[in-house]
Biopython code that builds the backbone (N, CA, C, O; Angstrom):
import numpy as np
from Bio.PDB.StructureBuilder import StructureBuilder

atoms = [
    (1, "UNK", "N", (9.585, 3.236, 24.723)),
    (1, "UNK", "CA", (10.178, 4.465, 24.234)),
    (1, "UNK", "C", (9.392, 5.632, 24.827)),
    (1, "UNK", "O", (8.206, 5.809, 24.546)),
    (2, "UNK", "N", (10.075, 6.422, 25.652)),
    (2, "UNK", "CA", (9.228, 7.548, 26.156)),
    (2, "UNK", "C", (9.647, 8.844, 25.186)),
    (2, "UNK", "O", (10.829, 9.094, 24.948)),
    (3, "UNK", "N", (8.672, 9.547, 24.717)),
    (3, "UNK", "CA", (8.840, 10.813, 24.077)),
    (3, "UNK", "C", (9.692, 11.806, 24.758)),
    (3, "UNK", "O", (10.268, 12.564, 23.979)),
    (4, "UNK", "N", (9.890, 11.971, 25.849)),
    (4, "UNK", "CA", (9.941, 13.402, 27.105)),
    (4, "UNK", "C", (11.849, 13.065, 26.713)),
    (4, "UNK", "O", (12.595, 13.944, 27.145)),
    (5, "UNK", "N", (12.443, 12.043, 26.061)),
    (5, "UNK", "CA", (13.729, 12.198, 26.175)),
    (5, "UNK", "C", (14.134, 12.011, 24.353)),
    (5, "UNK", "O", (13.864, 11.155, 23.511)),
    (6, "UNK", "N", (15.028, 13.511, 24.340)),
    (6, "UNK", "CA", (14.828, 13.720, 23.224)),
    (6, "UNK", "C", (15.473, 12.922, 21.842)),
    (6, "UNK", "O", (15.274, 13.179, 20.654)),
    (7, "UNK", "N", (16.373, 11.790, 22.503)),
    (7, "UNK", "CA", (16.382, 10.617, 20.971)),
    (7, "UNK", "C", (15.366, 10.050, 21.220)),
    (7, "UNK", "O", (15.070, 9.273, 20.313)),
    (8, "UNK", "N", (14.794, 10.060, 21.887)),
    (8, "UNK", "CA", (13.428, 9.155, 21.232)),
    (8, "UNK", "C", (12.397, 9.877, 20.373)),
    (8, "UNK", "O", (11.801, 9.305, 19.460)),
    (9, "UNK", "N", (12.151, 11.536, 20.798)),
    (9, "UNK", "CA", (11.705, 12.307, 19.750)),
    (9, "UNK", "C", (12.297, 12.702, 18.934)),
    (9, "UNK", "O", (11.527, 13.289, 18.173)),
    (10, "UNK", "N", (13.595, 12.762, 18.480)),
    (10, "UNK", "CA", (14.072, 12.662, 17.158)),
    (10, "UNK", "C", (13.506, 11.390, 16.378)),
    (10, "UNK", "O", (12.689, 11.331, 15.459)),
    (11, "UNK", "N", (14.451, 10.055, 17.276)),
    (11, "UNK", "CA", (13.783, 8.874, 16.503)),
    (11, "UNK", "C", (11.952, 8.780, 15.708)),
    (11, "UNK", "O", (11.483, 8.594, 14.585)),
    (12, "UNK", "N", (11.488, 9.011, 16.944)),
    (12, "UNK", "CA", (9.840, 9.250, 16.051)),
    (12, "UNK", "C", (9.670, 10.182, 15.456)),
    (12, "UNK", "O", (8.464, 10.203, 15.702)),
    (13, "UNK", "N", (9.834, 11.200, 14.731)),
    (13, "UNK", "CA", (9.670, 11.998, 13.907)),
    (13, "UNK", "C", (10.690, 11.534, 13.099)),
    (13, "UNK", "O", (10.581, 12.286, 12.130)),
    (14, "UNK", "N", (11.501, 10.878, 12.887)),
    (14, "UNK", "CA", (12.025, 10.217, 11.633)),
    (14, "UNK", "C", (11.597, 9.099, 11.089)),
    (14, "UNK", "O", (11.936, 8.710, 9.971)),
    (15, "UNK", "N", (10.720, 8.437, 11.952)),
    (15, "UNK", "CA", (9.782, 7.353, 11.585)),
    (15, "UNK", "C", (9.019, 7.569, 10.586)),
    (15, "UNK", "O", (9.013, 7.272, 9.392)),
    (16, "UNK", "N", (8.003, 8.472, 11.706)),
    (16, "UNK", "CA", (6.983, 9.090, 11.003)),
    (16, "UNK", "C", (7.245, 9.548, 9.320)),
    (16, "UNK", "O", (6.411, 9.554, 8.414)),
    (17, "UNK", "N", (8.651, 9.907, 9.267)),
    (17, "UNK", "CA", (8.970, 11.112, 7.988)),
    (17, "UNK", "C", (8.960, 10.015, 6.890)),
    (17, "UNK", "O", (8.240, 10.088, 5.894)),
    (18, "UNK", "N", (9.744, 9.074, 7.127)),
    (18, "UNK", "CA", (9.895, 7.924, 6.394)),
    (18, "UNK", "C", (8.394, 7.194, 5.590)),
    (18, "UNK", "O", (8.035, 7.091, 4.417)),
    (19, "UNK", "N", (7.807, 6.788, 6.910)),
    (19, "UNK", "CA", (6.497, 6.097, 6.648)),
    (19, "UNK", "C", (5.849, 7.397, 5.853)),
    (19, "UNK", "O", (5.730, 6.964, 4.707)),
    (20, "UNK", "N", (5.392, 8.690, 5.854)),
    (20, "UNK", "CA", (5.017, 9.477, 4.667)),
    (20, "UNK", "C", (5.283, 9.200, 3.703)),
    (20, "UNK", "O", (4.456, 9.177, 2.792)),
    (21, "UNK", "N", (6.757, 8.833, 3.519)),
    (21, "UNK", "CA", (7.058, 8.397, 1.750)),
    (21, "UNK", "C", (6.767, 7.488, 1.470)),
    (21, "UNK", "O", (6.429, 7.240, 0.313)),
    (22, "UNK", "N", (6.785, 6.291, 2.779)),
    (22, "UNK", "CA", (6.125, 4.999, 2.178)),
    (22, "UNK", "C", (4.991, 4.717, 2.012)),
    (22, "UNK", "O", (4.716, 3.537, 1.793)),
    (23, "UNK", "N", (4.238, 5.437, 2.048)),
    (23, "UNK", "CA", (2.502, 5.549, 2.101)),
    (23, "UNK", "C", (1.750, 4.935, 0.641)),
    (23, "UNK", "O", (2.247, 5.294, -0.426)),
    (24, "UNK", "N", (0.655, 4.090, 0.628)),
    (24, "UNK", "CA", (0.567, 3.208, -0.794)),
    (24, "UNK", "C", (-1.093, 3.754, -0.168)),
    (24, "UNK", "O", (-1.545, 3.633, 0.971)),
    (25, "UNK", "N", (-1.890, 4.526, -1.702)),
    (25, "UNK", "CA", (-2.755, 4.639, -1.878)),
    (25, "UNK", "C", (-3.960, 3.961, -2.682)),
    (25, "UNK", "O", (-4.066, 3.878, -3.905)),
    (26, "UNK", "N", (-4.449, 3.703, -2.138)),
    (26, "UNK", "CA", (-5.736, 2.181, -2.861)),
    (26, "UNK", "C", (-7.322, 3.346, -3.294)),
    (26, "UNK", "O", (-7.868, 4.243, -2.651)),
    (27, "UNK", "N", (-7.560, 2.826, -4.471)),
    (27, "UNK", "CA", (-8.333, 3.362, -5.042)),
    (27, "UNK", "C", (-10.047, 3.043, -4.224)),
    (27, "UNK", "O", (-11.058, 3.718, -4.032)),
    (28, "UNK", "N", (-9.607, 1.638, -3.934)),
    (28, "UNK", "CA", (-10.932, 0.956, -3.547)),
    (28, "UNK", "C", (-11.029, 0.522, -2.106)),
    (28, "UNK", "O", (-10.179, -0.342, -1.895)),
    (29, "UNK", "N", (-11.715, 0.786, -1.080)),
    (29, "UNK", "CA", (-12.058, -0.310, 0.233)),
    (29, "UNK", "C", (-11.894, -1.524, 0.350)),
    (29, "UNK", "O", (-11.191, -2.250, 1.052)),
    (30, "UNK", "N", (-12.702, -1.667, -0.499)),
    (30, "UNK", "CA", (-12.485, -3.852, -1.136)),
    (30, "UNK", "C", (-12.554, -4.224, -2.343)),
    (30, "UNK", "O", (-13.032, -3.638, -3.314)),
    (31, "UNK", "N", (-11.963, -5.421, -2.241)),
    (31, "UNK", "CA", (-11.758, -6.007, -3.624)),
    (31, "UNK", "C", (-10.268, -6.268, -4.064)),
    (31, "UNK", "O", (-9.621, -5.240, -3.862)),
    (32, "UNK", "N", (-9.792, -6.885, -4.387)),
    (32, "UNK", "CA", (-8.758, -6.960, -5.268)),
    (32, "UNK", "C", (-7.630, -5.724, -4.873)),
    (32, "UNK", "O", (-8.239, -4.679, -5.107)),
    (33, "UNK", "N", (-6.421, -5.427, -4.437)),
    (33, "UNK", "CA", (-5.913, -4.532, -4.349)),
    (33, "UNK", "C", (-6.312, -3.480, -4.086)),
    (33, "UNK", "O", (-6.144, -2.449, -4.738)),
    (34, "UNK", "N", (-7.084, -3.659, -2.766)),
    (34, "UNK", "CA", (-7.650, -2.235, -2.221)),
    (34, "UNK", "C", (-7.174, -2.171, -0.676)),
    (34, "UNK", "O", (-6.513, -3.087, -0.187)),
    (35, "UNK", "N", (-7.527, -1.113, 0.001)),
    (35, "UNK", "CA", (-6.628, -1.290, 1.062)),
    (35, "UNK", "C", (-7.123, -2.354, 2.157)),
    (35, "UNK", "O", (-6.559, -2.060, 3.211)),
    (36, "UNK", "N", (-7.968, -3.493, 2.334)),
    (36, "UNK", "CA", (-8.730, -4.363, 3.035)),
    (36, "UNK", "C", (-7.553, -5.449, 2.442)),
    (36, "UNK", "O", (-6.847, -6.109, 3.204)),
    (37, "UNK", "N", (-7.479, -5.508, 1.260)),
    (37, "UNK", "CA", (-6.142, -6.672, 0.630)),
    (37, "UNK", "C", (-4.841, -6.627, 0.763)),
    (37, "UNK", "O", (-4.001, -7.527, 0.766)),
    (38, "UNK", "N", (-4.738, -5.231, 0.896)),
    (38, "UNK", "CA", (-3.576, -4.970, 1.082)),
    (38, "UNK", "C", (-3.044, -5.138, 2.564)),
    (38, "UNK", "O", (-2.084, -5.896, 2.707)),
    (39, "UNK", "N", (-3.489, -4.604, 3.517)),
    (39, "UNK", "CA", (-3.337, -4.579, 5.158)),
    (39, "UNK", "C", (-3.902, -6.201, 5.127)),
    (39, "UNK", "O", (-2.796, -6.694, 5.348)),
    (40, "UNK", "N", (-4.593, -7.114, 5.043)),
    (40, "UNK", "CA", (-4.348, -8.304, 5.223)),
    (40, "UNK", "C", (-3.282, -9.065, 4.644)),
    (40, "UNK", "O", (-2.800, -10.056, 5.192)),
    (41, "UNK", "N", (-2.953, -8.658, 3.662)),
    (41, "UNK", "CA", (-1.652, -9.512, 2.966)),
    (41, "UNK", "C", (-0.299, -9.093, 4.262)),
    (41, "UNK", "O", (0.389, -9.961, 4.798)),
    (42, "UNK", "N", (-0.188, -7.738, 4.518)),
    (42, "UNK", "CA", (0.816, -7.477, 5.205)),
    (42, "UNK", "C", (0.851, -7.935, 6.916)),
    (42, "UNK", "O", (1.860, -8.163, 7.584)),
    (43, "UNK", "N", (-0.900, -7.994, 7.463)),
    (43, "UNK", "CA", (-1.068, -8.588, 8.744)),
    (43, "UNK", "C", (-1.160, -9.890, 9.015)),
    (43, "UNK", "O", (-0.866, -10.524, 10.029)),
    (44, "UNK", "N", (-1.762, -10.328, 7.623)),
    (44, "UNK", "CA", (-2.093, -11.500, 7.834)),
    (44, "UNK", "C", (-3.116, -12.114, 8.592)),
    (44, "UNK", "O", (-4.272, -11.808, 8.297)),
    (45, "UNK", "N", (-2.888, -13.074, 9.684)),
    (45, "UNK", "CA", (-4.003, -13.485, 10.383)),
    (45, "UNK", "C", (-4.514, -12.392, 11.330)),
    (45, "UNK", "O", (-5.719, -12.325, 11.574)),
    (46, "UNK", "N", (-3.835, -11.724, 11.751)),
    (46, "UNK", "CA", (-3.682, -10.600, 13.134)),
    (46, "UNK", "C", (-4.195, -9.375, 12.103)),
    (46, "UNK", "O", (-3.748, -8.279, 12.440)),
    (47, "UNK", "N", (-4.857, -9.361, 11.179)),
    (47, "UNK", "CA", (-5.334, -8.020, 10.606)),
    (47, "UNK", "C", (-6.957, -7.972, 11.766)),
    (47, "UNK", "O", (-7.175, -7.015, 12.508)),
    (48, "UNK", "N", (-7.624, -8.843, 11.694)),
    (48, "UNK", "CA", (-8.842, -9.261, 12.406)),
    (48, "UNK", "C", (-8.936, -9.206, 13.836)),
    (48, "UNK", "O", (-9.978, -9.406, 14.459)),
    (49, "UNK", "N", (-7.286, -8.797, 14.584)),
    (49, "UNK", "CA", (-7.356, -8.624, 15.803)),
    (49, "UNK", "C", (-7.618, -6.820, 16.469)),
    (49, "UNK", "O", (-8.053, -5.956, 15.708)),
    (50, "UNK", "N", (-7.387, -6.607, 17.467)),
    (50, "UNK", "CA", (-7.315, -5.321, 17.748)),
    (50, "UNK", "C", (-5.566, -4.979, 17.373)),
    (50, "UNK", "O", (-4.574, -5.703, 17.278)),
    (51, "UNK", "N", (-5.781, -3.644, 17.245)),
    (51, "UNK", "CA", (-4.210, -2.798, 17.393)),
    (51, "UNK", "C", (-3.039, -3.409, 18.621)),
    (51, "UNK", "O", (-1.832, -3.650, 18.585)),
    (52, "UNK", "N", (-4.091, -3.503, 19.667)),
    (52, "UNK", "CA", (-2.865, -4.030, 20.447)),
    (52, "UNK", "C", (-2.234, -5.147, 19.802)),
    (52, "UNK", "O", (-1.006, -5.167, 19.730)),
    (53, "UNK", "N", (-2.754, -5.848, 19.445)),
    (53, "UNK", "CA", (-1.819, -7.214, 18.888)),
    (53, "UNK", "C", (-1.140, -6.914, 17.780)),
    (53, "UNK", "O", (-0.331, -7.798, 17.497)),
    (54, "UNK", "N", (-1.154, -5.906, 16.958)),
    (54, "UNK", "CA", (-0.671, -5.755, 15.771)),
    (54, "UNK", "C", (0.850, -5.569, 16.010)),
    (54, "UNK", "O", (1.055, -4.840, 16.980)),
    (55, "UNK", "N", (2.277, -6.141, 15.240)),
    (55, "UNK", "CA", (3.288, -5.943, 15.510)),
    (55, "UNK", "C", (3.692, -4.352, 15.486)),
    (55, "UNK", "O", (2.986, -3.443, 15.049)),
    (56, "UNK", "N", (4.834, -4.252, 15.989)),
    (56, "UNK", "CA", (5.496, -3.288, 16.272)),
    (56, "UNK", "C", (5.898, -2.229, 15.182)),
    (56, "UNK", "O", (6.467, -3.100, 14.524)),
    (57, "UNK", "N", (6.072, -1.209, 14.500)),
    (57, "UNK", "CA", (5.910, -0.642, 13.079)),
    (57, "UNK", "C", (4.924, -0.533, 12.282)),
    (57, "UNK", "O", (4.965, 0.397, 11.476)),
    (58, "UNK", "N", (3.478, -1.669, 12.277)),
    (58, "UNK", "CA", (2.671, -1.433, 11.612)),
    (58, "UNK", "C", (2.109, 0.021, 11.686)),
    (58, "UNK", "O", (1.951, 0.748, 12.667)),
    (59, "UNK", "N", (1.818, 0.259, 10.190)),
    (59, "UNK", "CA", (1.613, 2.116, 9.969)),
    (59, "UNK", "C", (-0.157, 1.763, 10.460)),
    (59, "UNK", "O", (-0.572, 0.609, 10.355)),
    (60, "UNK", "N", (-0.951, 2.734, 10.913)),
    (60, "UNK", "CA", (-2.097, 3.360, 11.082)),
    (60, "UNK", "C", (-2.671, 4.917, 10.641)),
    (60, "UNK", "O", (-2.017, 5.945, 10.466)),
    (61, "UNK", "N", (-4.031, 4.706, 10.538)),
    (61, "UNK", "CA", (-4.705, 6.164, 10.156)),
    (61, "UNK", "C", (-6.002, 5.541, 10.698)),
    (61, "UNK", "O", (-6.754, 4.570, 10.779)),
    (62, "UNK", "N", (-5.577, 7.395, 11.149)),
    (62, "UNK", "CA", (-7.035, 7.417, 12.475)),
    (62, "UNK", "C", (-8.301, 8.079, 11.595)),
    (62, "UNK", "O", (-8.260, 8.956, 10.733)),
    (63, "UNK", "N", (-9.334, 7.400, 12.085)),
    (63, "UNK", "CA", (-10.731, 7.198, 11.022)),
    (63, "UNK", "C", (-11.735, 8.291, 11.227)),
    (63, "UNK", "O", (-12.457, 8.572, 10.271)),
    (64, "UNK", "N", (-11.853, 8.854, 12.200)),
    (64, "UNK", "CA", (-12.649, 10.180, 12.627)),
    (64, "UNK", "C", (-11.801, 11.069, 13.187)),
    (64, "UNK", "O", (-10.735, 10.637, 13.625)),
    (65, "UNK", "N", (-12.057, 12.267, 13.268)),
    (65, "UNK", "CA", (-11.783, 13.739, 14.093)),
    (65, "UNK", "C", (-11.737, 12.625, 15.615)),
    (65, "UNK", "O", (-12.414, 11.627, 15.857)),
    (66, "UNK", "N", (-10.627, 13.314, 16.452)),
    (66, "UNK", "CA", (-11.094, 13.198, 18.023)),
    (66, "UNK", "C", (-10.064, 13.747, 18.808)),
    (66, "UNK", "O", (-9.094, 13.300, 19.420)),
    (67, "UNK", "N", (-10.627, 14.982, 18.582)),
    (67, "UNK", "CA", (-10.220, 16.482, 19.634)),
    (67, "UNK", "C", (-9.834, 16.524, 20.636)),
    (67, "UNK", "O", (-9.052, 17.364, 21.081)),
    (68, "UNK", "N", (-10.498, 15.259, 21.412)),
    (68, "UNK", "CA", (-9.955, 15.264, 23.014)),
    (68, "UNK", "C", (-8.573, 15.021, 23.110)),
    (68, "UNK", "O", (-7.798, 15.316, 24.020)),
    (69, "UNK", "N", (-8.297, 14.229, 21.649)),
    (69, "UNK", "CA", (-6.744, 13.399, 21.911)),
    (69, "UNK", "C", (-6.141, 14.286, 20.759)),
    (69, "UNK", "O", (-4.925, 14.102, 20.694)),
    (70, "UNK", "N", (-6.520, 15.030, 19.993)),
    (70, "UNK", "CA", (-6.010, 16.354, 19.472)),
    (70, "UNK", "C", (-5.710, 14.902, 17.730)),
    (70, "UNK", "O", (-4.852, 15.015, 16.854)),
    (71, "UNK", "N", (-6.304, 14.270, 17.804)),
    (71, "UNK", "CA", (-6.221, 13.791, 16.448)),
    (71, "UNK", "C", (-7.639, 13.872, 15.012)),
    (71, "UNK", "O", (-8.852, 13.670, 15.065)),
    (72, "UNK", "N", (-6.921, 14.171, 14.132)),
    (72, "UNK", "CA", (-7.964, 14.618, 12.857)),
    (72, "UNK", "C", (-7.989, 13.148, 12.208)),
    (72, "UNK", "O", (-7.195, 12.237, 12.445)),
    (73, "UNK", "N", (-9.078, 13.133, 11.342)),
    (73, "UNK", "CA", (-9.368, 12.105, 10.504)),
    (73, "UNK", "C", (-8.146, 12.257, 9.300)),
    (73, "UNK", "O", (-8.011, 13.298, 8.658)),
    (74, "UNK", "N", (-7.360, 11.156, 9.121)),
    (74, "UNK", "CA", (-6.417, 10.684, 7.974)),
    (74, "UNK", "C", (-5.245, 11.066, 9.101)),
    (74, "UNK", "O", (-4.223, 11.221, 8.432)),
    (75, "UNK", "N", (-5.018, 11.226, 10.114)),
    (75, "UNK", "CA", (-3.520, 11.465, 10.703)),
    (75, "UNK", "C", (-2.898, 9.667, 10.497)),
    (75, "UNK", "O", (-3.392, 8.541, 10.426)),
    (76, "UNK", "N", (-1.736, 10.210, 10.471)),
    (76, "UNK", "CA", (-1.043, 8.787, 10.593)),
    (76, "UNK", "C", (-0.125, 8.679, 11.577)),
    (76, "UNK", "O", (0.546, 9.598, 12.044)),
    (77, "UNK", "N", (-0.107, 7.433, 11.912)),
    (77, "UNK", "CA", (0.971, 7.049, 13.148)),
    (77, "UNK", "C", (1.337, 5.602, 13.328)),
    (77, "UNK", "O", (0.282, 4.969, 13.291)),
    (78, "UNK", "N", (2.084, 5.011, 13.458)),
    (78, "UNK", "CA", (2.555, 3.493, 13.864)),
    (78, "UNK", "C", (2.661, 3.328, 15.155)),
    (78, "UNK", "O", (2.755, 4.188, 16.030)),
    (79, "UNK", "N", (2.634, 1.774, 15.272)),
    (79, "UNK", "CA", (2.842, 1.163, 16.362)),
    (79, "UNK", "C", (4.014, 1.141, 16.992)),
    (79, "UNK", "O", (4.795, 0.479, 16.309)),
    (80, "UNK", "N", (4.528, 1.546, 17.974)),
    (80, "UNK", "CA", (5.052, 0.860, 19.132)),
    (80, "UNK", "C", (5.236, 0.491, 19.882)),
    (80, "UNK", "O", (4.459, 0.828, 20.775)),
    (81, "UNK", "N", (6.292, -0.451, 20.275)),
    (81, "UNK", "CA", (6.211, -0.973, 21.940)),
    (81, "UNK", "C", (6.825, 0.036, 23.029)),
    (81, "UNK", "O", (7.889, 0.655, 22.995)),
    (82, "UNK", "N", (5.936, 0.007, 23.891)),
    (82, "UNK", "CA", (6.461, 0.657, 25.320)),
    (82, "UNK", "C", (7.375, -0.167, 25.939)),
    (82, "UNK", "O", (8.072, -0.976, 25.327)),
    (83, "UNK", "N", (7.395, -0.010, 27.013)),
    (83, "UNK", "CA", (7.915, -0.527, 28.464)),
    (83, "UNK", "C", (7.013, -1.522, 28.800)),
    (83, "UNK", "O", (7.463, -2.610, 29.160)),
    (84, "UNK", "N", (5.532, -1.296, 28.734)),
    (84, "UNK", "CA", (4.706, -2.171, 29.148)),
    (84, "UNK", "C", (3.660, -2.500, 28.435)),
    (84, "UNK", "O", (2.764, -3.270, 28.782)),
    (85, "UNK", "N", (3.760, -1.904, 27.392)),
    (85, "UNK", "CA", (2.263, -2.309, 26.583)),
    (85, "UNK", "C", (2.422, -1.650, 25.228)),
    (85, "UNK", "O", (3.362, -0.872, 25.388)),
    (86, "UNK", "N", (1.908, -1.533, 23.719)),
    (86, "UNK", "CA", (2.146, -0.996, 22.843)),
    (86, "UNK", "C", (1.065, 0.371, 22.400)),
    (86, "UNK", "O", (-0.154, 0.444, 22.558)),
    (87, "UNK", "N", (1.787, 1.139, 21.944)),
    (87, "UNK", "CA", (1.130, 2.616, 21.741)),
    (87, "UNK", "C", (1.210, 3.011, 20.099)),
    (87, "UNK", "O", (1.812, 2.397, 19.219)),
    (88, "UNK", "N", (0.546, 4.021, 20.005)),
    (88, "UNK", "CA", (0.323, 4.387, 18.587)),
    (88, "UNK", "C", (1.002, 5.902, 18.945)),
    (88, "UNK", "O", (0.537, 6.670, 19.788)),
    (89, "UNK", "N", (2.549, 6.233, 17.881)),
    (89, "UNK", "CA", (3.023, 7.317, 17.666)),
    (89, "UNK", "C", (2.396, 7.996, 16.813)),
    (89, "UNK", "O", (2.185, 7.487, 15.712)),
    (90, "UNK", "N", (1.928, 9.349, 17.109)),
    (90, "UNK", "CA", (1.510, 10.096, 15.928)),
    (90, "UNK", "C", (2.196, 11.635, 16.195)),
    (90, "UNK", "O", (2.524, 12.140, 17.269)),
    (91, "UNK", "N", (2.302, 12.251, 14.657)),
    (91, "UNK", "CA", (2.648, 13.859, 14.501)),
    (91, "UNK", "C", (1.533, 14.705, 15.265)),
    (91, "UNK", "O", (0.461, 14.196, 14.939)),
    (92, "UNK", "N", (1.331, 15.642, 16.032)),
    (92, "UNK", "CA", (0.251, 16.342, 15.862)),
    (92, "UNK", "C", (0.409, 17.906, 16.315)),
    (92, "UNK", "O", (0.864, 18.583, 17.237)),
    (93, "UNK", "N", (-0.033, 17.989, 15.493)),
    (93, "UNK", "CA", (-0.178, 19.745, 15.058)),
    (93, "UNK", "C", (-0.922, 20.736, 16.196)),
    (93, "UNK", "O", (-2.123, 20.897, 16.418)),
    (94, "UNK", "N", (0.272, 21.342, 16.836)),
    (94, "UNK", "CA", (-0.141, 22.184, 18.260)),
    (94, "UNK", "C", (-0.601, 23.609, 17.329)),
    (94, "UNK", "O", (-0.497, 23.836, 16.124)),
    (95, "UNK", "N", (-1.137, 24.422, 18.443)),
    (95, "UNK", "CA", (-2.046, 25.269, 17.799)),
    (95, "UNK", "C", (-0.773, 26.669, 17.139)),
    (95, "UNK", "O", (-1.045, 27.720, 16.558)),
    (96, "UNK", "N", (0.572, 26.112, 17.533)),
    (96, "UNK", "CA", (1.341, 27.074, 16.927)),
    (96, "UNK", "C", (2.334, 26.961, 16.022)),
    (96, "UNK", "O", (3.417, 27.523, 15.857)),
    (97, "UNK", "N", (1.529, 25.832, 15.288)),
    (97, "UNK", "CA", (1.509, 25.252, 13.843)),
    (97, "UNK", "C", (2.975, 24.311, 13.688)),
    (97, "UNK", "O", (3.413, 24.089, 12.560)),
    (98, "UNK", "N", (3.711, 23.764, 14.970)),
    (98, "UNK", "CA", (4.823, 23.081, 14.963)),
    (98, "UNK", "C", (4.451, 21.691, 15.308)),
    (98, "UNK", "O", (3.779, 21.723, 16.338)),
    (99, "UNK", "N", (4.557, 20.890, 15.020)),
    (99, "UNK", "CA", (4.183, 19.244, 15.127)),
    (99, "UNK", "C", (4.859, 18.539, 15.762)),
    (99, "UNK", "O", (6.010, 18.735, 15.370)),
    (100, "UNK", "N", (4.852, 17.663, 16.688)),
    (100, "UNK", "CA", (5.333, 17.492, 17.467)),
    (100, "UNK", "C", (4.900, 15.869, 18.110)),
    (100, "UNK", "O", (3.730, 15.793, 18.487)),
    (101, "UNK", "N", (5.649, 14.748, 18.238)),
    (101, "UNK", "CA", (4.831, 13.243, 18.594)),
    (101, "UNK", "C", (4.511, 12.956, 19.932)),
    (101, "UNK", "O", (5.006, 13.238, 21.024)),
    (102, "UNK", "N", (3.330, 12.174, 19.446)),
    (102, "UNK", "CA", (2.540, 11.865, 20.891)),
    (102, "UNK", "C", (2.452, 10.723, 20.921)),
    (102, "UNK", "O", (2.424, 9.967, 19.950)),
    (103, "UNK", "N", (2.368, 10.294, 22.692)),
    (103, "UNK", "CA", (1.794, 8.337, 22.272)),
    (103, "UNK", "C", (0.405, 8.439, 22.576)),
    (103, "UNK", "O", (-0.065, 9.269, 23.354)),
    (104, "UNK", "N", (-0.233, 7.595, 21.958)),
    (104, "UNK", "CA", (-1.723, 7.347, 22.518)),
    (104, "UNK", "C", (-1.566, 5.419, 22.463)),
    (104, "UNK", "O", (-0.808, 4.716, 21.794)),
    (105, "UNK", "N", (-2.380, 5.138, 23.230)),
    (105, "UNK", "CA", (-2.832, 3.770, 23.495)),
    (105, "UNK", "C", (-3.596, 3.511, 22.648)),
    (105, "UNK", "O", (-4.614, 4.202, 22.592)),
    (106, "UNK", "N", (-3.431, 2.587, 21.816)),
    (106, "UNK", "CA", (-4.877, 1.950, 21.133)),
    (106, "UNK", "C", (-5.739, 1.974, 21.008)),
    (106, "UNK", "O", (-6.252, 2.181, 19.909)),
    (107, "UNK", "N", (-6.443, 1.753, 22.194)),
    (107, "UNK", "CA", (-7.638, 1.767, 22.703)),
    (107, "UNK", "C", (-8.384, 2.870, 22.598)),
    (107, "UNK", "O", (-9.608, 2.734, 22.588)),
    (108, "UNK", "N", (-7.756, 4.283, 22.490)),
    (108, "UNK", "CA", (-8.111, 5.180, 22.283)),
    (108, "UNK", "C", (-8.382, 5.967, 21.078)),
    (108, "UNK", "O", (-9.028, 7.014, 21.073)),
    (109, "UNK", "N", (-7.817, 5.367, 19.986)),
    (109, "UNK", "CA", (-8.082, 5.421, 18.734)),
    (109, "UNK", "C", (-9.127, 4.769, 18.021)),
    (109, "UNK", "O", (-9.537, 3.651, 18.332)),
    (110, "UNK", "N", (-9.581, 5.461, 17.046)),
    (110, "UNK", "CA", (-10.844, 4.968, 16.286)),
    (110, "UNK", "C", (-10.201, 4.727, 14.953)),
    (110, "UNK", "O", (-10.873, 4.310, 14.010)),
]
sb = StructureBuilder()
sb.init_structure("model")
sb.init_model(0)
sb.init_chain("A")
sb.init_seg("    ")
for serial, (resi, resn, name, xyz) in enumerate(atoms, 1):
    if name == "N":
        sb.init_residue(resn, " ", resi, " ")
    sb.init_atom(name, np.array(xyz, "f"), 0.0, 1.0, " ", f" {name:<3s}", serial, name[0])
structure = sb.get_structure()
């Protein structure tokens, strides 16, 4: 899915809008119904792998600030598949306060 054609940036920003409402907040890190139980129940064995392997839709939140790639700590974004490899869609907030989706690679996320 390339962003630059614009059903595909409609499509991801309706993703995105969706997964906001579906968002499930865990009180605790670990233990019993916290979000470590929760993202393994839903990954399963592949929670323990990297992002690239993670299926296609799984939601993400990025863990530190990282400016270079214009992402803040708690942004959210899911997985998808490219053409050739899978990317992480996220909203992100240009400096003239309109939001707008980006792909980043995995790998590049913390």
């Amino acid at each position: 899915m390339l962003l630059d054609n614009p059903n595909a940036k409609n499509a991801a920003e309706n993703i995105l809008t969706c997964l906001e409402k579906l968002i499930v907040l865990c009180a605790r890190r670990y233990g019993y119904w916290s979000v470590d139980h929760i993202n393994k129940t839903l990954l399963g064995e592949g929670f323990d792998s990297e992002a690239n392997n993670w299926p296609e839709s799984t939601p993400v939140i990025c863990c530190s600030n990282q400016t270079n790639i214009n992402l803040s700590n708690g942004d959210i974004g899911i997985i998808i598949e490219g053409l050739h490899s899978k990317y992480m869609s996220f909203r992100i907030n240009s400096p003239g306060g309109s939001g707008n989706c980006q792909l980043i690679t995995p790998a590049r996320v913390k």
